[in-house]
Backbone as a chain_set.jsonl record, in Angstrom:
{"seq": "XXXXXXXXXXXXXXXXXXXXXXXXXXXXXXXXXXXXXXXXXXXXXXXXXXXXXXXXXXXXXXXXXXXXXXXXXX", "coords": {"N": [[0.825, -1.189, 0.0], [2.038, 0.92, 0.71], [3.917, 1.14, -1.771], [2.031, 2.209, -3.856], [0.921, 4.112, -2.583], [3.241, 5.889, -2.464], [4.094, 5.692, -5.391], [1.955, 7.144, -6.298], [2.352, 9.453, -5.68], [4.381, 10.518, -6.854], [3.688, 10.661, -9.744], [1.847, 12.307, -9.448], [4.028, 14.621, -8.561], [5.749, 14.873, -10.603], [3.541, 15.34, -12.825], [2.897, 18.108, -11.86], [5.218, 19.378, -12.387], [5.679, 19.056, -14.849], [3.259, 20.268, -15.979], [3.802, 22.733, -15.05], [6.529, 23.846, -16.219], [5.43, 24.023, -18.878], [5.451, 26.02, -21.409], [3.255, 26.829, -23.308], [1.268, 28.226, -25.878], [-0.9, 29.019, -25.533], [-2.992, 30.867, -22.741], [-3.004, 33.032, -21.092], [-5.08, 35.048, -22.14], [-6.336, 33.745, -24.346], [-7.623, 32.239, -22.907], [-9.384, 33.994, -20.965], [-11.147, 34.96, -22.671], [-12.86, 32.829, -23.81], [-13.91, 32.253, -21.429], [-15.134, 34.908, -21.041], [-17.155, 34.578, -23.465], [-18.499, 32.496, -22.5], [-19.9, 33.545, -20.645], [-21.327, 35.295, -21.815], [-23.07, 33.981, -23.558], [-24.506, 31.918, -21.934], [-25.903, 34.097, -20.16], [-27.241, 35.243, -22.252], [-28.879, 33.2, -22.989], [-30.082, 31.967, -20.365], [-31.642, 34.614, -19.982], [-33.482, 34.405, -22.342], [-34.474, 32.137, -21.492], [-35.824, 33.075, -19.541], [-37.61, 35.392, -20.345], [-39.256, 33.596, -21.978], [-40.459, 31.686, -19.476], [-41.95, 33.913, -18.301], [-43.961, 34.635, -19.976], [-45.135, 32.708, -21.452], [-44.794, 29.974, -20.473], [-45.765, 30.379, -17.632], [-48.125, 31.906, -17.866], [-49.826, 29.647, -18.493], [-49.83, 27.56, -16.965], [-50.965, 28.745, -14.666], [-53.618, 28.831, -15.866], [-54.035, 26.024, -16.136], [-53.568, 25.051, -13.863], [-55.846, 26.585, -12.7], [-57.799, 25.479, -13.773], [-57.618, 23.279, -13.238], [-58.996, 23.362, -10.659], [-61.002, 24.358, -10.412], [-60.956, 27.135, -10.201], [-60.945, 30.406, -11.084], [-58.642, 33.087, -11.776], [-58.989, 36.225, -10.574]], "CA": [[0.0, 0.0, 0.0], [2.757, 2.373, 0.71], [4.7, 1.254, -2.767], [1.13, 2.691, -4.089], [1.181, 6.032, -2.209], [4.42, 6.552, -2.997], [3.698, 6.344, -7.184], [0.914, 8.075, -6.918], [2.8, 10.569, -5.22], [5.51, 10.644, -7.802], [3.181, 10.622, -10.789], [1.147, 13.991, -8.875], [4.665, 15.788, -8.529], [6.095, 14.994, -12.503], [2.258, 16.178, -13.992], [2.487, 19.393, -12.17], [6.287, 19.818, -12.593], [5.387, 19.345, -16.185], [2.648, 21.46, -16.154], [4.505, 24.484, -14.485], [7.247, 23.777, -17.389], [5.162, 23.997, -19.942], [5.655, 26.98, -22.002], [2.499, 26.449, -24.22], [0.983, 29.143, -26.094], [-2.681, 28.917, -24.484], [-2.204, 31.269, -22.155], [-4.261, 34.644, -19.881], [-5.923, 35.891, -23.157], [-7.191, 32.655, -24.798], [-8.581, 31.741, -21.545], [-9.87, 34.748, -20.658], [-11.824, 34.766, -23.927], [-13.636, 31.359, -23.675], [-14.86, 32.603, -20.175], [-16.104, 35.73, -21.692], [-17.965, 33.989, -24.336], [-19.429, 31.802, -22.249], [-20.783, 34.078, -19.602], [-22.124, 35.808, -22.486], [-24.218, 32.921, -23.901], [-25.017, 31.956, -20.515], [-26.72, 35.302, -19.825], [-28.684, 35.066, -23.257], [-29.777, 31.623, -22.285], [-31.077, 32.899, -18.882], [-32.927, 35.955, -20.574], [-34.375, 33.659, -23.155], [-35.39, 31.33, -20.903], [-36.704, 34.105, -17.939], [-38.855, 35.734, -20.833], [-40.21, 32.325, -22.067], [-40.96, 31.217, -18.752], [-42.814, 34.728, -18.001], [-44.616, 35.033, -21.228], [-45.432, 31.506, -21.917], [-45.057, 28.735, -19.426], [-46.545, 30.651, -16.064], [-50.019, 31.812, -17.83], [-50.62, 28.507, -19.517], [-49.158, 26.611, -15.561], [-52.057, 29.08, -14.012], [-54.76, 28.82, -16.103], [-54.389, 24.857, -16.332], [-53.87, 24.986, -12.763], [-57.488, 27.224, -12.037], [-58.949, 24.394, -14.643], [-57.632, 21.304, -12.014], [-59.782, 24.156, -9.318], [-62.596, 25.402, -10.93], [-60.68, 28.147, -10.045], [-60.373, 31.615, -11.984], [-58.127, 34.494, -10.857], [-59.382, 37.857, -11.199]], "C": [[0.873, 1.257, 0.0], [3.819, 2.644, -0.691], [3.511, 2.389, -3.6], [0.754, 3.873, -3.893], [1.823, 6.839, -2.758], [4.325, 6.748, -4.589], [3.035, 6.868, -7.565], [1.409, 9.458, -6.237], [3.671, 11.729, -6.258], [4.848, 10.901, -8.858], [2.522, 11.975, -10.385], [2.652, 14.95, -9.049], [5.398, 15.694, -10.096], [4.51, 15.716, -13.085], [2.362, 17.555, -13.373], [3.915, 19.77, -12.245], [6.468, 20.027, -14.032], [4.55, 20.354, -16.827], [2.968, 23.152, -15.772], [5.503, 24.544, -15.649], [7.089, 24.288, -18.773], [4.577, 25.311, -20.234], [4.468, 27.226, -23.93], [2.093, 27.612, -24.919], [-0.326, 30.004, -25.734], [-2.418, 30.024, -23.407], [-3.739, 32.188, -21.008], [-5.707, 34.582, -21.254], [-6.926, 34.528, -23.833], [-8.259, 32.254, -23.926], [-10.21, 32.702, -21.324], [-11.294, 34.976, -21.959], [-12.568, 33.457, -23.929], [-14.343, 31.784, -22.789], [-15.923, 33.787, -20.613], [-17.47, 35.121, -22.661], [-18.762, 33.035, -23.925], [-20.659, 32.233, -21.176], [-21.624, 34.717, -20.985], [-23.548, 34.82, -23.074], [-24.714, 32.327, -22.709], [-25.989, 32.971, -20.075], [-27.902, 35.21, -21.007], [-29.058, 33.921, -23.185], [-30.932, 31.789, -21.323], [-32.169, 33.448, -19.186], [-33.904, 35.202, -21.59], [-35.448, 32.591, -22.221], [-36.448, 32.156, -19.395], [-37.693, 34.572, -19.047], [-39.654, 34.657, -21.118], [-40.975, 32.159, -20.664], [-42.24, 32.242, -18.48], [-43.95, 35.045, -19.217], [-45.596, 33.507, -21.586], [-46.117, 30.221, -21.318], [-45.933, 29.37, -18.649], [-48.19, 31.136, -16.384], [-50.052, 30.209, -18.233], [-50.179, 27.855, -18.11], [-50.819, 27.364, -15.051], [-53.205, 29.216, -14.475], [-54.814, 27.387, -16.36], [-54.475, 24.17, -14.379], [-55.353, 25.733, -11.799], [-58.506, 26.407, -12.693], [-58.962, 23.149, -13.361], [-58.976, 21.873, -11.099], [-60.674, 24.375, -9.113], [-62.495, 26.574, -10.235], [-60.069, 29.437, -10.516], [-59.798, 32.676, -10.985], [-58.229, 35.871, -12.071], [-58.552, 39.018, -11.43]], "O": [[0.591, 2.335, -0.523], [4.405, 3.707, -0.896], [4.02, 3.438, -3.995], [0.322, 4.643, -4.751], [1.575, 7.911, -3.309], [4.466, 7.879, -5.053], [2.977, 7.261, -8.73], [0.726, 10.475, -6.357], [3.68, 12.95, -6.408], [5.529, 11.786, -9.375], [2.755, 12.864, -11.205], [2.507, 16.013, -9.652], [5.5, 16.782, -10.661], [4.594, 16.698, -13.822], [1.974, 18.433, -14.143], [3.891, 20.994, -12.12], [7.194, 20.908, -14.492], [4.821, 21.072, -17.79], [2.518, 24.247, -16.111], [5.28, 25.588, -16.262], [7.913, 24.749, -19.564], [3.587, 25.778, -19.67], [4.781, 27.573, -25.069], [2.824, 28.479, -24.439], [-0.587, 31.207, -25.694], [-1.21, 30.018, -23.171], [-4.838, 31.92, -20.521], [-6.869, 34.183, -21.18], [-8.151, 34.503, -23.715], [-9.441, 32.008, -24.167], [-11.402, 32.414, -21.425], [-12.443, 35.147, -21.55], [-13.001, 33.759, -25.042], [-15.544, 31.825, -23.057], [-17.151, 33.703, -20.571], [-18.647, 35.342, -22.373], [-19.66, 32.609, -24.651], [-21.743, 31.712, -20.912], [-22.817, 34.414, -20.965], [-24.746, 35.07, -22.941], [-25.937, 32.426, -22.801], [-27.009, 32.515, -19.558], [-29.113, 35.129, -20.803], [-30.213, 33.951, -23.607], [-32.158, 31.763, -21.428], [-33.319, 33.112, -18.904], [-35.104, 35.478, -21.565], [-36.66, 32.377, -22.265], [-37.366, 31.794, -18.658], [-38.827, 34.166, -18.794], [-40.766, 34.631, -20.591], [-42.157, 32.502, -20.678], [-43.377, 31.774, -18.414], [-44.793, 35.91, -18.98], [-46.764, 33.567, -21.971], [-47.207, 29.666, -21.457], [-47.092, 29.011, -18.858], [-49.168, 30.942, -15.662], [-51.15, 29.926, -17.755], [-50.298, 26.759, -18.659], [-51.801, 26.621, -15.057], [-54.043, 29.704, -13.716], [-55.859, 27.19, -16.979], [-55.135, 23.262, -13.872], [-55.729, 25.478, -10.655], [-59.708, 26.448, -12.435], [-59.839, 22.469, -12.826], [-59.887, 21.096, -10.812], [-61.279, 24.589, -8.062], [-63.46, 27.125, -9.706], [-58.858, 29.624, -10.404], [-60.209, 33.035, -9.882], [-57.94, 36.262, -13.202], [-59.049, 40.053, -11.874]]}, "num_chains": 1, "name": "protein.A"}
């Protein structure tokens, strides 16, 4: 069990000794750009789906729900 520790120890400090090494071109800006772009479509997702829900789903939820009631709201 402890030969087992120990390589998984060894295999954790080579991947990030490799990863600190590595001089890739990926970098702040690429990154930073993916995140942008995704909060952005993220937000128009949201808004698409907050007007749908308010426009669409919640009358047609409360007027099938005042049908279960035999209940109308005034």
């Amino acid at each position: 069990m402890l030969k087992k520790l120990n390589k998984s120890a060894n295999n954790l400090y080579f991947k990030v000794k490799n990863a600190l090494a590595n001089k890739k071109g990926e970098a702040y800006i690429d990154t930073g750009v993916k995140i942008i772009i995704a909060v952005v479509i993220g937000t128009l997702l949201l808004g698409v789906l907050y007007t749908l829900f308010k426009t669409v789903i919640q009358p047609e939820l409360e007027s099938e729900i005042g049908g279960l009631f035999n209940y109308t709201i005034d």
